[in-house]
PDB file of N, CA, C, O and CB in Angstrom:
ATOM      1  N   UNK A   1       0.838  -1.175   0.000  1.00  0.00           N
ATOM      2  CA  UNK A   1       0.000   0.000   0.000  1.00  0.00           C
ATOM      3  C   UNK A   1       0.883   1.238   0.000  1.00  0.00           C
ATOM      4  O   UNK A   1       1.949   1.151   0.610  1.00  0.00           O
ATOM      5  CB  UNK A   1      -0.954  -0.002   1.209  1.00  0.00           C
ATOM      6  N   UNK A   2       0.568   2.401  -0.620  1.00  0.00           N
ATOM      7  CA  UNK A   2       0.691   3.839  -0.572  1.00  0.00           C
ATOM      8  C   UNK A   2       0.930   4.551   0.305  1.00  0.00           C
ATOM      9  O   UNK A   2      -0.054   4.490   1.042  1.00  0.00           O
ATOM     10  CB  UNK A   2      -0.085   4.327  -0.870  1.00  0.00           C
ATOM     11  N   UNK A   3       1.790   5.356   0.802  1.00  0.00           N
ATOM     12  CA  UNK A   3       1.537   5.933   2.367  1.00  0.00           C
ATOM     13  C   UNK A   3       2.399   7.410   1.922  1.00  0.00           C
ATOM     14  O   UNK A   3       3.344   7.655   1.172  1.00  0.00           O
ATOM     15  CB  UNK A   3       2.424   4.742   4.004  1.00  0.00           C
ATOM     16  N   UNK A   4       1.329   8.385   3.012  1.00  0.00           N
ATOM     17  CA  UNK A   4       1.426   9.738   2.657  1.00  0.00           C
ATOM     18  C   UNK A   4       1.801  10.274   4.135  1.00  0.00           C
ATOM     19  O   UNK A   4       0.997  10.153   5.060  1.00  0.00           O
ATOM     20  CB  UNK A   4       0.003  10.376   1.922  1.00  0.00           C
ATOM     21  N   UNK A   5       3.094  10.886   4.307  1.00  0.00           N
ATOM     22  CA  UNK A   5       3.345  10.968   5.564  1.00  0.00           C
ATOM     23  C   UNK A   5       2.634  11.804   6.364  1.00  0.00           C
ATOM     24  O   UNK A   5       2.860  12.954   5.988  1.00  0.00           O
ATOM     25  CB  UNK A   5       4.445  11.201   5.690  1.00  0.00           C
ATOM     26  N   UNK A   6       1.680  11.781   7.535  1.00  0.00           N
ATOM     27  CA  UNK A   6       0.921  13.222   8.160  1.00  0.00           C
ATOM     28  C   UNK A   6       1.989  13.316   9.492  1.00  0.00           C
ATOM     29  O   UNK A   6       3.002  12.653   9.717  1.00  0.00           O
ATOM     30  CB  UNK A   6      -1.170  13.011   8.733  1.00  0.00           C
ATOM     31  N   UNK A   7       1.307  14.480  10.333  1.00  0.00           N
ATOM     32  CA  UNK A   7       1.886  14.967  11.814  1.00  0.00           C
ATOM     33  C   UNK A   7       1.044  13.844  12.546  1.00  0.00           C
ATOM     34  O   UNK A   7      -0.072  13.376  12.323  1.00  0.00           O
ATOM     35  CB  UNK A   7       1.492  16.824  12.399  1.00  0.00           C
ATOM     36  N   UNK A   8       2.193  13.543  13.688  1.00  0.00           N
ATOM     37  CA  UNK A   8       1.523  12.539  14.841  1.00  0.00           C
ATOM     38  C   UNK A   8       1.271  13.720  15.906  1.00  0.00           C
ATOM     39  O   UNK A   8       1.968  14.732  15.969  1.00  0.00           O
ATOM     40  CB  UNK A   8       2.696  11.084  15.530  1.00  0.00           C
ATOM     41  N   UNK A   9      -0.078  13.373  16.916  1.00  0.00           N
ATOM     42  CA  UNK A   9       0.315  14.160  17.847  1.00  0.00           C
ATOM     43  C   UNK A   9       0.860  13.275  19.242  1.00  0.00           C
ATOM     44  O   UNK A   9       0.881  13.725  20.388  1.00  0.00           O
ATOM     45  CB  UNK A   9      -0.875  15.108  18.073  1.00  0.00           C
ATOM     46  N   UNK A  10       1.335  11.758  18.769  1.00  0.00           N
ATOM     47  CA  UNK A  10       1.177  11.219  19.644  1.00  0.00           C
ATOM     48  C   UNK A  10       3.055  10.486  19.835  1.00  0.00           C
ATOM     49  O   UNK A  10       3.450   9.719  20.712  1.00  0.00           O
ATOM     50  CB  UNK A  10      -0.243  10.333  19.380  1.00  0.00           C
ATOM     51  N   UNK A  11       3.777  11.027  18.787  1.00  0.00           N
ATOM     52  CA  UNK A  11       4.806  10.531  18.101  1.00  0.00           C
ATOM     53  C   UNK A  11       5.778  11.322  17.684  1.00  0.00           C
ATOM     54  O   UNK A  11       6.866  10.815  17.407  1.00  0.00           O
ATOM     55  CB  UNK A  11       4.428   9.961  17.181  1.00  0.00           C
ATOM     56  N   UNK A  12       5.610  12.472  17.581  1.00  0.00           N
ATOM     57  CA  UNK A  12       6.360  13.492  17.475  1.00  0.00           C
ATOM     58  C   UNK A  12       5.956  13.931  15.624  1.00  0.00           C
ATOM     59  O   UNK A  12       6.398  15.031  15.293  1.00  0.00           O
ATOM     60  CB  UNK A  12       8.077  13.001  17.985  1.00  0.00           C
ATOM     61  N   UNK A  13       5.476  13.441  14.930  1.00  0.00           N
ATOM     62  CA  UNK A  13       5.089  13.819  13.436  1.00  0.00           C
ATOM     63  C   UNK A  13       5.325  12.883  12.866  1.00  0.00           C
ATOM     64  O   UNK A  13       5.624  13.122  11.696  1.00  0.00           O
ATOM     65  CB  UNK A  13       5.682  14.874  12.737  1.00  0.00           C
ATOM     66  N   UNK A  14       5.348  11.194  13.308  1.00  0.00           N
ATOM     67  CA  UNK A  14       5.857  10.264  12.343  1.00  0.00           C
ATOM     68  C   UNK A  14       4.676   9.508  11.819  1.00  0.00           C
ATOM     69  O   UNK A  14       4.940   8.508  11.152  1.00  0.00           O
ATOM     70  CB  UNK A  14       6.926   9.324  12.943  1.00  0.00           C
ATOM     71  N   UNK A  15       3.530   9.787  11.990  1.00  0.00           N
ATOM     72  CA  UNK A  15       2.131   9.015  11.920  1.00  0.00           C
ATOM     73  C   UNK A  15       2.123   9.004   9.967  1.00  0.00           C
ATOM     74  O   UNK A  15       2.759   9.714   9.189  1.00  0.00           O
ATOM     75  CB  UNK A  15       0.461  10.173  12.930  1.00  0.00           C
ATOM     76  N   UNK A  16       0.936   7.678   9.647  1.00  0.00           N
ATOM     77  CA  UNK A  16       1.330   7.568   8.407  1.00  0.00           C
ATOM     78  C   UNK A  16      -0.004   7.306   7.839  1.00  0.00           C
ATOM     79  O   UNK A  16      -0.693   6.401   8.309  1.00  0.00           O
ATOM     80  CB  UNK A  16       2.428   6.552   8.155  1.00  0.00           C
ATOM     81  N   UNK A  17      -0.483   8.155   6.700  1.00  0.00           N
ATOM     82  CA  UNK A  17      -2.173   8.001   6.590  1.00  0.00           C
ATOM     83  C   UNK A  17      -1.981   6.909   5.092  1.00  0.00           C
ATOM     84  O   UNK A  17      -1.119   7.023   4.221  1.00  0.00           O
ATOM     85  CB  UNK A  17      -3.302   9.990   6.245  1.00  0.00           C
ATOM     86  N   UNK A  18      -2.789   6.156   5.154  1.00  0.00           N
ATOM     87  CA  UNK A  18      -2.881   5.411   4.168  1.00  0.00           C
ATOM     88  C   UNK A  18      -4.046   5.322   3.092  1.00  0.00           C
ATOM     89  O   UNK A  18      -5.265   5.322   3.264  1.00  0.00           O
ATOM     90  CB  UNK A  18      -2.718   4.424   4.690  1.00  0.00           C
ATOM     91  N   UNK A  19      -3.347   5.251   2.017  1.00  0.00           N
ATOM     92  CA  UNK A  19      -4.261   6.102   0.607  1.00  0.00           C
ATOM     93  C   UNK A  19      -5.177   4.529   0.360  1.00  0.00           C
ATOM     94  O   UNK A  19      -4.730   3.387   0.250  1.00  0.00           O
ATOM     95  CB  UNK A  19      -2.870   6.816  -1.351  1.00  0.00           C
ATOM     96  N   UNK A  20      -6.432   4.970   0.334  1.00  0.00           N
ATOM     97  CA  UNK A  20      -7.275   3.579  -0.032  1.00  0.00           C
ATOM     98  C   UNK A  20      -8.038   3.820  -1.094  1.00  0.00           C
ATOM     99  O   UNK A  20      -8.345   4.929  -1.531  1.00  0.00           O
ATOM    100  CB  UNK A  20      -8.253   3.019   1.070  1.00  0.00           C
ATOM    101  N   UNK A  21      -8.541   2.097  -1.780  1.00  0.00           N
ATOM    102  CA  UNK A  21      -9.905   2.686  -2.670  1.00  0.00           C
ATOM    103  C   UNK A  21     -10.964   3.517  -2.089  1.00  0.00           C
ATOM    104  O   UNK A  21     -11.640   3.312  -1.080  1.00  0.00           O
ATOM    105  CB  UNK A  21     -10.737   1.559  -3.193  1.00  0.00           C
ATOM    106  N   UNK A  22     -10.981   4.589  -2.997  1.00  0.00           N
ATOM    107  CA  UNK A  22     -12.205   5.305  -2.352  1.00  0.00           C
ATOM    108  C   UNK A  22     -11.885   6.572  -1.755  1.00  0.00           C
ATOM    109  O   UNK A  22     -12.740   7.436  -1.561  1.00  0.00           O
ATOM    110  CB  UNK A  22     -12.845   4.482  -1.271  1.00  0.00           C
ATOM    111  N   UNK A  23     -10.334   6.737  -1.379  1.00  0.00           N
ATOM    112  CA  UNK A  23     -10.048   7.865  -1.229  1.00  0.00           C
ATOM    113  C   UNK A  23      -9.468   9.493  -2.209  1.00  0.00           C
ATOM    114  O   UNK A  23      -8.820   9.546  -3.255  1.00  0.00           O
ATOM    115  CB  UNK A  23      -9.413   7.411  -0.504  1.00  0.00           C
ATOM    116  N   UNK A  24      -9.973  10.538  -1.424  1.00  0.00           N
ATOM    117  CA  UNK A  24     -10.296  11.139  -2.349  1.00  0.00           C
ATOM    118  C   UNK A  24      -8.640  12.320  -2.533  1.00  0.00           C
ATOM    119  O   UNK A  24      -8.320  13.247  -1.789  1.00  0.00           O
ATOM    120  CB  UNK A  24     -11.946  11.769  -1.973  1.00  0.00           C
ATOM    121  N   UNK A  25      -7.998  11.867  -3.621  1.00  0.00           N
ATOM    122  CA  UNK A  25      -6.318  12.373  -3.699  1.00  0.00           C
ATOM    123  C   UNK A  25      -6.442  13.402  -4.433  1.00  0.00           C
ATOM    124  O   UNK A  25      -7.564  13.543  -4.921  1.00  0.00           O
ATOM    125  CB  UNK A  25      -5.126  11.379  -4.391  1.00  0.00           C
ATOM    126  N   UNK A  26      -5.462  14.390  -4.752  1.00  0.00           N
ATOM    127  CA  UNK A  26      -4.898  15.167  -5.487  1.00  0.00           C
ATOM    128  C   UNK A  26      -3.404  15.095  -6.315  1.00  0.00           C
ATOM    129  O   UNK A  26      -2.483  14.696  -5.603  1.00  0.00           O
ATOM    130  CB  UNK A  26      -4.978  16.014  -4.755  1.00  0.00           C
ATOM    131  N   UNK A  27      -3.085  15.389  -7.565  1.00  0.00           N
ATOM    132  CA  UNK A  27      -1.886  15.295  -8.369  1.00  0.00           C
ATOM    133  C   UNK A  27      -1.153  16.560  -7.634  1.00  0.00           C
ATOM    134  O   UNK A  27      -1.499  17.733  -7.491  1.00  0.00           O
ATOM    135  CB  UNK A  27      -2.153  15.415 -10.147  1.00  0.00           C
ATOM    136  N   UNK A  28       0.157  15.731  -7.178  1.00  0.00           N
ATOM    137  CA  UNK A  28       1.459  16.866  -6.970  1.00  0.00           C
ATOM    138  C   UNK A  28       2.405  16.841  -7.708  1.00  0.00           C
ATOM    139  O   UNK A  28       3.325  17.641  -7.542  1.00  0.00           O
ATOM    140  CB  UNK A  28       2.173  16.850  -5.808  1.00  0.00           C
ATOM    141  N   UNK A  29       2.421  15.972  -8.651  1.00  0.00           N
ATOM    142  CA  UNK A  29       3.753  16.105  -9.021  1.00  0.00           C
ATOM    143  C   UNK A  29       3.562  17.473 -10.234  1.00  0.00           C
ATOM    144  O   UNK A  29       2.487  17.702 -10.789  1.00  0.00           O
ATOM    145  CB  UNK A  29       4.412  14.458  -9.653  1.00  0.00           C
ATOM    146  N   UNK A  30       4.781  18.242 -10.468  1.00  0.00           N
ATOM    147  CA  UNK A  30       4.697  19.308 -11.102  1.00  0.00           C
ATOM    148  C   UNK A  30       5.047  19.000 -12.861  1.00  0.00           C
ATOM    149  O   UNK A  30       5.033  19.776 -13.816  1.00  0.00           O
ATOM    150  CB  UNK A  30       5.665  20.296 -10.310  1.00  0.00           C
ATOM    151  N   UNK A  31       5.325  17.656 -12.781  1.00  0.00           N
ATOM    152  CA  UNK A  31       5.553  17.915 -14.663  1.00  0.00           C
ATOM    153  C   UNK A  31       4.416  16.868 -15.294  1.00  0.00           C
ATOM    154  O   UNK A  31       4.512  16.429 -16.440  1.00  0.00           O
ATOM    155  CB  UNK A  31       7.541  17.299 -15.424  1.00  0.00           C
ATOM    156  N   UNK A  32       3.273  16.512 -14.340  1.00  0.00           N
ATOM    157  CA  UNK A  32       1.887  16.172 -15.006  1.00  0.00           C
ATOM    158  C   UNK A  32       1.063  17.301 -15.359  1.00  0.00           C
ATOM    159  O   UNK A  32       0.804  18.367 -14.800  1.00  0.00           O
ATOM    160  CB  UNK A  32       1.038  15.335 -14.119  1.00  0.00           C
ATOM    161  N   UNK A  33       0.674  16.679 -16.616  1.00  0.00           N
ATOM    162  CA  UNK A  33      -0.475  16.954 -16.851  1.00  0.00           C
ATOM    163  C   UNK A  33      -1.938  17.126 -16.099  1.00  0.00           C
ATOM    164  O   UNK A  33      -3.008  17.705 -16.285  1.00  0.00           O
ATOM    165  CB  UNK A  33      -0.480  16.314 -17.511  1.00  0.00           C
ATOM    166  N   UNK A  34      -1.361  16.329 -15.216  1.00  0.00           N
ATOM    167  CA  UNK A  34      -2.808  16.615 -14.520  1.00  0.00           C
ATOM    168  C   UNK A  34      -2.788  16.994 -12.820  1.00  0.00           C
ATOM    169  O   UNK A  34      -3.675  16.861 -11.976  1.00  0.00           O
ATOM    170  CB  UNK A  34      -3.770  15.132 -14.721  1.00  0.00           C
ATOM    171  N   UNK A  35      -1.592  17.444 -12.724  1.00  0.00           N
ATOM    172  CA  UNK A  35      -1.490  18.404 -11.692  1.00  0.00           C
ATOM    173  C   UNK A  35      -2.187  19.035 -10.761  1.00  0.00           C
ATOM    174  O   UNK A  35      -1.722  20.150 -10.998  1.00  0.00           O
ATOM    175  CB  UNK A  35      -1.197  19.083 -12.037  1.00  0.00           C
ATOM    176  N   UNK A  36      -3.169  19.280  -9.609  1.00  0.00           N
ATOM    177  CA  UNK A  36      -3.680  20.197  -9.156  1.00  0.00           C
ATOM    178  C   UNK A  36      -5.266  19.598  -9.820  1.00  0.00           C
ATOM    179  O   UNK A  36      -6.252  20.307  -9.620  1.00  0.00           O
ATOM    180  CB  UNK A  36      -2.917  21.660  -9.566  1.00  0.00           C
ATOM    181  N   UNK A  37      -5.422  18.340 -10.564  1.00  0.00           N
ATOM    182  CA  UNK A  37      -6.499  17.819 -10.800  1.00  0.00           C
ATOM    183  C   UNK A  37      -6.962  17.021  -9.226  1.00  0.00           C
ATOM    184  O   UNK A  37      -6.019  17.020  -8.435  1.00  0.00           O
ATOM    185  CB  UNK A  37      -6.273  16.902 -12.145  1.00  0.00           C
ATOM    186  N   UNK A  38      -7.789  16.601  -8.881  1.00  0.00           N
ATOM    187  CA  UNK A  38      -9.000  15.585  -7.711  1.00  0.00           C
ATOM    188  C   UNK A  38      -9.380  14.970  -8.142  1.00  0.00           C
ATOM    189  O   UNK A  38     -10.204  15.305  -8.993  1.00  0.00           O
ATOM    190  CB  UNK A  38     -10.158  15.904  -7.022  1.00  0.00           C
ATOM    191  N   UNK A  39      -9.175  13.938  -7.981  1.00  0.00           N
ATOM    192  CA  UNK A  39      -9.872  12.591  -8.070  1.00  0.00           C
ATOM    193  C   UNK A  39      -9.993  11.464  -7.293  1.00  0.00           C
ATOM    194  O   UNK A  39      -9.358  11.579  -6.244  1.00  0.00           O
ATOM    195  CB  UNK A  39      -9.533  12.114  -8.904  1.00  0.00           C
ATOM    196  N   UNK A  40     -10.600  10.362  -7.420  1.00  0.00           N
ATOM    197  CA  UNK A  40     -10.929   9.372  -6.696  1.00  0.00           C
ATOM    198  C   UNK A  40     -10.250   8.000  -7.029  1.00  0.00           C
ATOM    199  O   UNK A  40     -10.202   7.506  -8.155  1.00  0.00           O
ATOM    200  CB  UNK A  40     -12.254   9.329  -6.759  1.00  0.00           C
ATOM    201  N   UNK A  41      -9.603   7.323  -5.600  1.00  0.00           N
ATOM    202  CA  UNK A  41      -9.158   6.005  -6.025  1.00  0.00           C
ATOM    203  C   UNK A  41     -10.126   5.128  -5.908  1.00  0.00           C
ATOM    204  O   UNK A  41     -10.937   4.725  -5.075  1.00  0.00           O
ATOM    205  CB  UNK A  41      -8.075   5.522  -5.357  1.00  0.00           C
ATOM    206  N   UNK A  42      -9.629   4.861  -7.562  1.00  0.00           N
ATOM    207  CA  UNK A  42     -10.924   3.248  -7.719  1.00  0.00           C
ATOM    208  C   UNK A  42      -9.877   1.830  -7.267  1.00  0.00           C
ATOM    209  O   UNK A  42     -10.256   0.842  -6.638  1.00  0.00           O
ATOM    210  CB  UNK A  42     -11.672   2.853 -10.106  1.00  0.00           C
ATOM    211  N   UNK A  43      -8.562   2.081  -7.773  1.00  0.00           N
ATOM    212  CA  UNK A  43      -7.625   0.445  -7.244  1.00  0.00           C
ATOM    213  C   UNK A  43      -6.185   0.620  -7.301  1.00  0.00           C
ATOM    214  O   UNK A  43      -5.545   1.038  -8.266  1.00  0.00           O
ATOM    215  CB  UNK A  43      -7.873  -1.054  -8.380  1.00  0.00           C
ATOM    216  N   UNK A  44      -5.505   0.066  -5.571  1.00  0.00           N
ATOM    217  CA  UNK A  44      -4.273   0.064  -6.041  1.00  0.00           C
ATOM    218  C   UNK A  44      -3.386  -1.088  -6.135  1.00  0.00           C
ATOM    219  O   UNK A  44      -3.596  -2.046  -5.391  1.00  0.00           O
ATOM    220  CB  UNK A  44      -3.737   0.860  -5.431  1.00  0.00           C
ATOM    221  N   UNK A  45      -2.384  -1.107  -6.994  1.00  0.00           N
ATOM    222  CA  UNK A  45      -2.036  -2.085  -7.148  1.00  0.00           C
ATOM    223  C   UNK A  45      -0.093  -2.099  -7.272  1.00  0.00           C
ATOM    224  O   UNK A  45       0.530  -1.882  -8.311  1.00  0.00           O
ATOM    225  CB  UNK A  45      -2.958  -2.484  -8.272  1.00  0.00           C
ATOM    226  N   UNK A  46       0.458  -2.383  -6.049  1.00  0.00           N
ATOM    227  CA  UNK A  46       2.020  -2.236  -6.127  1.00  0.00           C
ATOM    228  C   UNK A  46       1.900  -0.893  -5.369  1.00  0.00           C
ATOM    229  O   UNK A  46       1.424  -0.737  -4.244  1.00  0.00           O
ATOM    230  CB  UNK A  46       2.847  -2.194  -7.816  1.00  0.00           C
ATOM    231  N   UNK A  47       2.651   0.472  -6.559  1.00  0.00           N
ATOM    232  CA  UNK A  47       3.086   1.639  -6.008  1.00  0.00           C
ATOM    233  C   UNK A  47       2.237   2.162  -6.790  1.00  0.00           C
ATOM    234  O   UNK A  47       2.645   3.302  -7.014  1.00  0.00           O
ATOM    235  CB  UNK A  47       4.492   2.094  -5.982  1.00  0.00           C
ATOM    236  N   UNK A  48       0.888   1.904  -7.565  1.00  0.00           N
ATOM    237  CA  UNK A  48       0.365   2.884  -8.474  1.00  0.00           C
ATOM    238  C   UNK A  48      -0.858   2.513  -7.986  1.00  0.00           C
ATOM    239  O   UNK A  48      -1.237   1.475  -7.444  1.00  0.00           O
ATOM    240  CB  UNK A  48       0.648   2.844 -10.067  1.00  0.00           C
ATOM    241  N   UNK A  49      -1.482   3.660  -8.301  1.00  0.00           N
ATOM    242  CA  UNK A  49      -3.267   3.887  -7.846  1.00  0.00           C
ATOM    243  C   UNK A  49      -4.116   4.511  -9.339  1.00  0.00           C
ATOM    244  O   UNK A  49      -3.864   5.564  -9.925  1.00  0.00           O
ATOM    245  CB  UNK A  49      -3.459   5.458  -6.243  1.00  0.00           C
ATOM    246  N   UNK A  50      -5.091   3.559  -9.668  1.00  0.00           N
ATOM    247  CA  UNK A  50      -6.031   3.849 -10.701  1.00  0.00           C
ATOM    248  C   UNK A  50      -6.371   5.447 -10.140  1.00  0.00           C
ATOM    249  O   UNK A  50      -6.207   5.493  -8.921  1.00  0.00           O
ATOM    250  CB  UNK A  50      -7.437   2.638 -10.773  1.00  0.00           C
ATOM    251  N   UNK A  51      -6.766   6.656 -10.679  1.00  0.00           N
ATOM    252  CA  UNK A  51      -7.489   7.614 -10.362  1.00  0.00           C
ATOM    253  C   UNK A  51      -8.482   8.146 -11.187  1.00  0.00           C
ATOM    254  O   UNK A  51      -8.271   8.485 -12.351  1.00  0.00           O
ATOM    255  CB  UNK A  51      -6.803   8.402 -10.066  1.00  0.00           C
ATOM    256  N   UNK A  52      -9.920   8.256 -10.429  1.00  0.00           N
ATOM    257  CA  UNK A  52     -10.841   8.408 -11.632  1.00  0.00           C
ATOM    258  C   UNK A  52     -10.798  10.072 -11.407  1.00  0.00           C
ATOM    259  O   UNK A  52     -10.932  10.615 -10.310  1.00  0.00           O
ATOM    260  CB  UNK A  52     -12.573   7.503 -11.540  1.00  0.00           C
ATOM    261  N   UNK A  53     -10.554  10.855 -12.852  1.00  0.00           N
ATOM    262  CA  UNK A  53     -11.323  12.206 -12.286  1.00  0.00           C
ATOM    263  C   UNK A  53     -12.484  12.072 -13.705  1.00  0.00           C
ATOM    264  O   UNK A  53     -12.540  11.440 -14.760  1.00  0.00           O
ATOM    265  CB  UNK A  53     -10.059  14.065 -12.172  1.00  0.00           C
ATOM    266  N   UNK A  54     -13.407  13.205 -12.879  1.00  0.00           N
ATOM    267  CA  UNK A  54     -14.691  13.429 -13.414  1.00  0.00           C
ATOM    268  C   UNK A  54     -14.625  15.129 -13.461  1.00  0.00           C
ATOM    269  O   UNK A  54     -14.375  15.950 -12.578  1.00  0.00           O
ATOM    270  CB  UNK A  54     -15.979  12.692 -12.411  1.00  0.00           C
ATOM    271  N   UNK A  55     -15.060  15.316 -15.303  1.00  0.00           N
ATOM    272  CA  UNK A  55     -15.307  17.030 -15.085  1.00  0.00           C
ATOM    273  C   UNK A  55     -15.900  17.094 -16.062  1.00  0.00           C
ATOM    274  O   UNK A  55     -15.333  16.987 -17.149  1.00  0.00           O
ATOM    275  CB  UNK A  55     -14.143  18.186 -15.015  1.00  0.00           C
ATOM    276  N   UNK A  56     -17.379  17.312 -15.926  1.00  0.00           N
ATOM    277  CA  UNK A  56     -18.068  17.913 -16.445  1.00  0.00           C
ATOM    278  C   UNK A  56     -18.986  16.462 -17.455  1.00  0.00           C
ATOM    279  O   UNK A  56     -19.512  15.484 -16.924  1.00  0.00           O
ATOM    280  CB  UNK A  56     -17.172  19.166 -17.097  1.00  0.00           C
ATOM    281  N   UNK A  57     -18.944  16.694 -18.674  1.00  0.00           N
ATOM    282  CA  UNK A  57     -19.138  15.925 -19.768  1.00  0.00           C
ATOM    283  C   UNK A  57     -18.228  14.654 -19.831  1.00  0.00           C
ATOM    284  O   UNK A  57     -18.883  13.657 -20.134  1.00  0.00           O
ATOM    285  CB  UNK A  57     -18.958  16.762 -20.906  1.00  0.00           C
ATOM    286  N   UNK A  58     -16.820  14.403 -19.617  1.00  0.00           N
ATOM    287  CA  UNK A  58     -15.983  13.715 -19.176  1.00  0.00           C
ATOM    288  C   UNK A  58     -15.366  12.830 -18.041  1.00  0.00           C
ATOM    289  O   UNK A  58     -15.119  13.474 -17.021  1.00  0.00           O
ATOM    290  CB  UNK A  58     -15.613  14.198 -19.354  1.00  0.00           C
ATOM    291  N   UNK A  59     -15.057  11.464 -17.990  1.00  0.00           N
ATOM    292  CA  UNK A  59     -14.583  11.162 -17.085  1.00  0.00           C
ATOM    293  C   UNK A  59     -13.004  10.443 -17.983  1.00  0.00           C
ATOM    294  O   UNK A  59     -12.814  10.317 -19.193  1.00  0.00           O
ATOM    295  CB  UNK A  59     -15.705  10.298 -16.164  1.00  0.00           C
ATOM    296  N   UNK A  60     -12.187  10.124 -16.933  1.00  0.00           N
ATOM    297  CA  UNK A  60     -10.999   9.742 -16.900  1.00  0.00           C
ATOM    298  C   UNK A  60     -10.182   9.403 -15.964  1.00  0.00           C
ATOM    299  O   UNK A  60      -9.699  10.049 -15.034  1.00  0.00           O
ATOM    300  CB  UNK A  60     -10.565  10.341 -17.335  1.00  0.00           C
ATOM    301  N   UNK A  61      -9.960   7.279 -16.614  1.00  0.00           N
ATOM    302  CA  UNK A  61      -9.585   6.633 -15.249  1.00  0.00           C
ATOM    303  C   UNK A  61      -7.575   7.019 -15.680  1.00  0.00           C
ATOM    304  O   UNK A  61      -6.944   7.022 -16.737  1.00  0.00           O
ATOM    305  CB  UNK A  61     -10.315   4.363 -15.082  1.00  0.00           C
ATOM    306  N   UNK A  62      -7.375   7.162 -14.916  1.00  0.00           N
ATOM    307  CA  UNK A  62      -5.505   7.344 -14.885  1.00  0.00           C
ATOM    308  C   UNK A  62      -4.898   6.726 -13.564  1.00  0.00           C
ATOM    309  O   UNK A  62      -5.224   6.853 -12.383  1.00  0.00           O
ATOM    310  CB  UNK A  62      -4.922   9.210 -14.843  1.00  0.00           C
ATOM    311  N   UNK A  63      -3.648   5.832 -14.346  1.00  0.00           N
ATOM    312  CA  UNK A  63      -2.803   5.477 -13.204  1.00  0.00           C
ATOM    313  C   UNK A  63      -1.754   5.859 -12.798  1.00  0.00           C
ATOM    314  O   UNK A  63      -0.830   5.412 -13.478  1.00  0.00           O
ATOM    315  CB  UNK A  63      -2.551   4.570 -13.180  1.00  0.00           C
ATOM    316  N   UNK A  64      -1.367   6.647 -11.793  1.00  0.00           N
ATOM    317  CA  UNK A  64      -0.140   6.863 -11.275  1.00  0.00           C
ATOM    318  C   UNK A  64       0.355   6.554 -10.506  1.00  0.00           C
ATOM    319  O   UNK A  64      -0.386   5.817  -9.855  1.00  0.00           O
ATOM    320  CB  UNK A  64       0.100   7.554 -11.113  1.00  0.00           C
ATOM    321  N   UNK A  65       1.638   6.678  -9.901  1.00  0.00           N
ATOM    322  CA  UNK A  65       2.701   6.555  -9.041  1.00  0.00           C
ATOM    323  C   UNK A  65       1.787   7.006  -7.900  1.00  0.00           C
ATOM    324  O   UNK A  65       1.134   8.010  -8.185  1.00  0.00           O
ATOM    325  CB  UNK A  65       4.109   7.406  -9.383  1.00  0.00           C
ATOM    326  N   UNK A  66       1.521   6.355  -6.305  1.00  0.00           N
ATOM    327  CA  UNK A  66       1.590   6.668  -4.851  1.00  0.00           C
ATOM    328  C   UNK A  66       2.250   7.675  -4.637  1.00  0.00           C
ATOM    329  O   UNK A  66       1.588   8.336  -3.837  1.00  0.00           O
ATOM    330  CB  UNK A  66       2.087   5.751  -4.062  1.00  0.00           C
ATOM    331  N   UNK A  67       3.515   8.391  -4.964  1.00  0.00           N
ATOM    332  CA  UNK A  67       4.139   9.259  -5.123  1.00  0.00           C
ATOM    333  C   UNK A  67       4.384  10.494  -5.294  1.00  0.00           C
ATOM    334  O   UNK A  67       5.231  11.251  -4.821  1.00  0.00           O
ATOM    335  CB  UNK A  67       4.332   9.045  -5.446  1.00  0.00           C
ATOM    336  N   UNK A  68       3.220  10.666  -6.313  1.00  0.00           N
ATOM    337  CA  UNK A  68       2.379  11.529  -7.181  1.00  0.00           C
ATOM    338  C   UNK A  68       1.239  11.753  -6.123  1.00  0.00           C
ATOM    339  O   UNK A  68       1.129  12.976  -6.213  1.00  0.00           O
ATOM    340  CB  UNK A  68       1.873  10.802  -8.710  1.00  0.00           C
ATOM    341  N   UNK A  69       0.536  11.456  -5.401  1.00  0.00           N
ATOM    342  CA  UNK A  69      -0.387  11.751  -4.741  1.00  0.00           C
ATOM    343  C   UNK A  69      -0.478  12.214  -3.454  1.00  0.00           C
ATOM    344  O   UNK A  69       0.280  11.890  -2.540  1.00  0.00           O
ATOM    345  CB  UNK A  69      -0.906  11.011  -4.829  1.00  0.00           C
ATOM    346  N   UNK A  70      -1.543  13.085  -3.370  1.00  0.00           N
ATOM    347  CA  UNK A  70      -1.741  13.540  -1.749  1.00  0.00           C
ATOM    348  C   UNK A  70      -3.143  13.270  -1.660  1.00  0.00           C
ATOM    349  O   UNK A  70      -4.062  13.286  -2.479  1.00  0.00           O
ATOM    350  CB  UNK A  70      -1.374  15.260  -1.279  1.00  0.00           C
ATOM    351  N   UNK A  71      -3.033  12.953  -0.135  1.00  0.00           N
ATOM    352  CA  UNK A  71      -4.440  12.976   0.347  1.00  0.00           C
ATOM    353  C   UNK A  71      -5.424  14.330   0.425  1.00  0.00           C
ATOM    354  O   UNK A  71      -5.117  15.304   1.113  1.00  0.00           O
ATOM    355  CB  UNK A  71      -4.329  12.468   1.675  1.00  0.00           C
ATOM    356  N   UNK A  72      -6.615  14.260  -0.351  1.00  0.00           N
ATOM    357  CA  UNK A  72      -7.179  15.585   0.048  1.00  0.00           C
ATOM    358  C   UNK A  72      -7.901  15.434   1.543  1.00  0.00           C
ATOM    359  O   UNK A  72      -8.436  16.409   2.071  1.00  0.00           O
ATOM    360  CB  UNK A  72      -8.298  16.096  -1.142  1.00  0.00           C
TER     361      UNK A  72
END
């Protein structure tokens, strides 16, 4: 699984939130295309997570790197 580092308050900041189907991420990395896009994990598999985004008239499933993602 995926893991996005958060603040512990119980640990000093080492706590670790884990990206699931169904959760709802954002693109960080800066030389995508789809950057600063939201979307939803439909499946992950290894280090990459299916992401569906939806806008408007359009949808689009994309897989990226765990890496690439933040939790919204």
């Amino acid at each position: 699984m995926g893991t996005v580092s958060v603040p512990s308050p119980s640990s000093g900041g080492n706590q670790v939130a884990i990206i699931l189907p169904g959760s709802s991420v954002m693109v960080t990395e800066p030389t995508s295309i789809y950057r600063g896009y939201t979307g939803i994990v439909q499946r992950i598999s290894d280090d990459r997570a299916a992401v569906l985004f939806e806008g408007g008239n359009w949808d689009k499933l994309v897989t990226l790197p765990l890496s690439q993602l933040k939790l919204q």
